[in-house]
C-alpha angles and dihedrals in degrees: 000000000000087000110092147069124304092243097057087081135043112260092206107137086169094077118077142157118291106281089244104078121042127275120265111233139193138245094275083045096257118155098251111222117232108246135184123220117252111179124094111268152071101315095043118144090016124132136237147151132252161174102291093220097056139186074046106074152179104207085261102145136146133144112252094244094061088043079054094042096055098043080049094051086046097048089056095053082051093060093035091051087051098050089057091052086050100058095043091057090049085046081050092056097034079059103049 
């Protein structure tokens, strides 16, 4: 996707993901601003996320849902991750 005219995509560097996860970056470790697909055509109105100096570019480019996909995958393994610790502390006390 980093083919294409400058008008296809929104420019807005204003927009970005909510401050409470953290921002997703490109490849030169840029904050990627969230945009939103202009042009006619299937994708239209679809987010993603790209290089903030577009139409630059480094080749940085994902669609917003896998990006949420991913932060939500990870936030289960987090909860998942704490309940273990959980019980092993309970086991730990249930032992002493």
């Amino acid at each position: 996707m980093a083919s294409g005219s400058s008008s296809s995509f929104s420019g807005s560097r204003s927009r970005s993901i909510p401050s409470s996860s953290p921002p997703v970056k490109c490849f030169h470790d840029e904050i990627a601003p969230l945009r939103t697909v202009k042009f006619h055509g299937p994708t239209r109105g679809k987010r993603f996320y790209g290089y903030p100096y577009w139409p630059r570019t480094c080749g940085y480019f994902k669609w917003a849902d896998e990006v949420d996909e991913v932060k939500e995958l990870q936030f289960m393994l987090f909860e998942q991750d704490t309940a273990i610790s959980e019980l092993q502390y309970e086991k730990e006390c249930l032992d002493e």
